[in-house]
N, C-alpha and C positions, 0 to 999 in steps of 0.2 A: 319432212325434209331429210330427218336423220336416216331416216327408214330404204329412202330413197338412195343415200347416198352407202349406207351400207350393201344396198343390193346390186349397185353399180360396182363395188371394188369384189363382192362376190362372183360375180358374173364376170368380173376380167380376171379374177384368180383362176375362172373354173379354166374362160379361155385360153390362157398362159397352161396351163395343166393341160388343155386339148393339143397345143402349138407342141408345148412338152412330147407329149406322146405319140404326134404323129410325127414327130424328126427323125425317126428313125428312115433310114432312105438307103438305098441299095448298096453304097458304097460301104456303110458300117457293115455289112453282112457279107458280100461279097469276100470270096480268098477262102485261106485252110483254118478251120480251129481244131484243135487239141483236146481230150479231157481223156476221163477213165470211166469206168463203172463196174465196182466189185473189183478193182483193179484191175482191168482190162484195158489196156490204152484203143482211145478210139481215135479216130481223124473222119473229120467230116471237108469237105470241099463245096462249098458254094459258087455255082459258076454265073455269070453276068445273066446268062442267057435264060435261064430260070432255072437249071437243070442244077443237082449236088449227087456229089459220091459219099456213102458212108463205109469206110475201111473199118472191120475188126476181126483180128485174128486171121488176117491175111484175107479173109472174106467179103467182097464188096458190093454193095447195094446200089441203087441210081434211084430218082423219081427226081418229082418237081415241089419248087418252094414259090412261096409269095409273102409278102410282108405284109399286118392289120396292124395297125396302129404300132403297138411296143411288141409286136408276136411276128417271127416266124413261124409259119404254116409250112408243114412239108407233108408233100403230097393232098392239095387241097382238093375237097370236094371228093374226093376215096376215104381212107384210109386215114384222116389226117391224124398229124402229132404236131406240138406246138412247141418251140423256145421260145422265152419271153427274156428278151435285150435289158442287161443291167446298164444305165448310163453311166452311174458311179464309177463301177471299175472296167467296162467296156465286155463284160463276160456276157453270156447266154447261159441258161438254165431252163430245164425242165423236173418237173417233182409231181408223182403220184403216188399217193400213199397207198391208192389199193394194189397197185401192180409192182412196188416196191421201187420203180425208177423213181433216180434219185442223181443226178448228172450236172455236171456244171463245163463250161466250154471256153480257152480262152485262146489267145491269141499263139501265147508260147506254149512246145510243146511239154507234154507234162513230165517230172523229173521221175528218174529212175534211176536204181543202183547197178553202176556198172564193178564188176568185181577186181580187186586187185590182185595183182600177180601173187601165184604161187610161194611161198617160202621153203626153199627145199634146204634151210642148214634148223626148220625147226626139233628142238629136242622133245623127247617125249611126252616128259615132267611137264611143257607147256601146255598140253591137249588137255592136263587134268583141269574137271570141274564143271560147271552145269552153263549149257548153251541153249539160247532160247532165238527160234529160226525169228528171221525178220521178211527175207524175199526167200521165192521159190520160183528155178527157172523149171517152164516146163511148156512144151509147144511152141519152141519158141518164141517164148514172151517170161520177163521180168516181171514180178507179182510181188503184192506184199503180200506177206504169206496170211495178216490177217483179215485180210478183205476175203480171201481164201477158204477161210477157216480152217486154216492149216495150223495151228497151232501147236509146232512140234519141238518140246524138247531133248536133250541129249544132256545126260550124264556120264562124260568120260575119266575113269581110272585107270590109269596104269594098262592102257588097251583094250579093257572091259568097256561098252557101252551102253549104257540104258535109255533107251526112247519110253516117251510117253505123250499123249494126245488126248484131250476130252472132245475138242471138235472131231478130231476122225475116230474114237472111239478105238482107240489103242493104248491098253493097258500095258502097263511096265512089262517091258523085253527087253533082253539081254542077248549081245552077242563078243566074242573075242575077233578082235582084229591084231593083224601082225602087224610091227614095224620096220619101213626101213627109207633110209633116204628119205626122212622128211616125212611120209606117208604112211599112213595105217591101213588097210587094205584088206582085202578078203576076197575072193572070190569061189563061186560052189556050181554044180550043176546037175537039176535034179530034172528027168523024166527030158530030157535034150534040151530043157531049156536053163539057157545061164544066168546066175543072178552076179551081181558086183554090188558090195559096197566100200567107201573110202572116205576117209580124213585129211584135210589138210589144212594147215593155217594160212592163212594169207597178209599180204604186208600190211593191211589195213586195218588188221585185230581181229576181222571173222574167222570164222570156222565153216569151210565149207565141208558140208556131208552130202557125198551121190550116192542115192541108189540108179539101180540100173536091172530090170529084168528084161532078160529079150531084149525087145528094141525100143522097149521102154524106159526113159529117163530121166529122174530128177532129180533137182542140184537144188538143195538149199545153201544159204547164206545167212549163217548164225553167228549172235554176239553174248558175250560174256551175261549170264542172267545178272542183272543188277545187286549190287554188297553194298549194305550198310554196317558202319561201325557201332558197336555198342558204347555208351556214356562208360560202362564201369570198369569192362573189361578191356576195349579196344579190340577184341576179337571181330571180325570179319564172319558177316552172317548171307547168307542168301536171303531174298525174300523168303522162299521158301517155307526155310528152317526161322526164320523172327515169325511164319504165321504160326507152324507148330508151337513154337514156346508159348504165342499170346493162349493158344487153345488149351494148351497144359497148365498154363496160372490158374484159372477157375479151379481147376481140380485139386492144384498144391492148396490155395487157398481153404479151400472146402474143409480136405485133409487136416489142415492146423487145426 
């Protein structure tokens, strides 16, 4: 009898878990969602009719979807690719670990940095010190720079500028830029083609740096590389320089 009654409330849990997952019905899926990937803003458009638009990078795609149980199916019976509906927080996602897609879909669209205005009474003396990009506009589109693998910083002294990158494989370089009104600037032009680059601070703390070759262009949006204070000294360290020092104890240590 126990046996019985246990397989009765299995059997209506599993049902409840089938009612669960077929509730998914046209209307939750129907309209625009939002997401990114690699920071890419995408927009998808689900139409009533079965038909959806995939917008990226101003680039846009068409086919047809259908819903299986908790799964959108887009382009069934071809080609297909699946989102599986979270009911939790009402999102969509898809994840393949062999093809590296990794995407999540929501209802808002997804936030990005828009930059603040120019500061043209900034002083020189403000520019100095080590800037580590966060966005990078480029193709008209707003990027974190490390979805990117842009990982560019800027050491500026006194006009001097040092870049450096492990993801793009750019070792310490050095260039002088002038100052004036606000900006540091440069401009060169070698074999008819012109290069530009320039500094500016902006009212929101970044540091924006453009290059520009030809009619190529990009605009990073960089923030102060993160200071911590030391216990003994109070001295103001970059990460940086606190990894060099941890690297240098073994060796003073040794030394003694």
């Amino acid at each position: 009898m126990k046996k019985m009654a246990a397989a009765a409330v299995i059997a209506a849990l599993i049902g409840t878990m089938a009612l669960t997952v077929n509730a998914l019905e046209q209307g939750d899926v129907t309209g625009t969602w939002y997401g990114d990937m690699m920071g890419i803003p995408i927009q998808m458009d689900f139409n009533e009719d079965g038909n959806y638009t995939t917008s990226v990078m101003g680039q846009e795609t068409e086919g047809t979807w259908e819903i299986r149980e908790d799964q959108v199916v887009m382009d069934p019976g071809t080609a297909e690719s699946v989102l599986t509906f979270n009911e939790e927080d009402g999102t969509m996602s898809a994840k393949d670990d062999a093809s590296g897609l990794d995407i999540t879909l929501g209802r808002e669209p997804v936030e990005t940095y828009t930059p603040a205005e120019a500061r043209q009474d900034a002083a020189e003396e403000e520019f100095d010190g080590t800037w580590t990009a966060e966005y990078v506009y480029a193709m008209n589109m707003m990027l974190k720079s490390a979805d990117m693998g842009l990982d560019l910083n800027a050491t500026v002294s006194a006009g001097n500028v040092t870049l450096n990158s492990e993801g793009m494989g750019l070792a310490e370089q050095s260039f002088d830029l002038e100052y004036a009104d606000g900006v540091y600037s440069k401009s060169a032009e070698q074999e008819g083609v012109t290069s530009y680059v320039s500094l500016q601070l902006l009212e929101d703390g970044k540091l924006q740096l453009v290059f520009q070759i030809g009619e190529q262009e990009f605009t990073f949006y960089m923030s102060p590389a993160e200071e911590t204070v030391t216990e003994e000294t109070g001295t103001e360290v970059t990460e940086t320089e606190e990894a060099d020092e941890e690297e240098a104890a073994p060796e003073e240590e040794a030394a003694e």
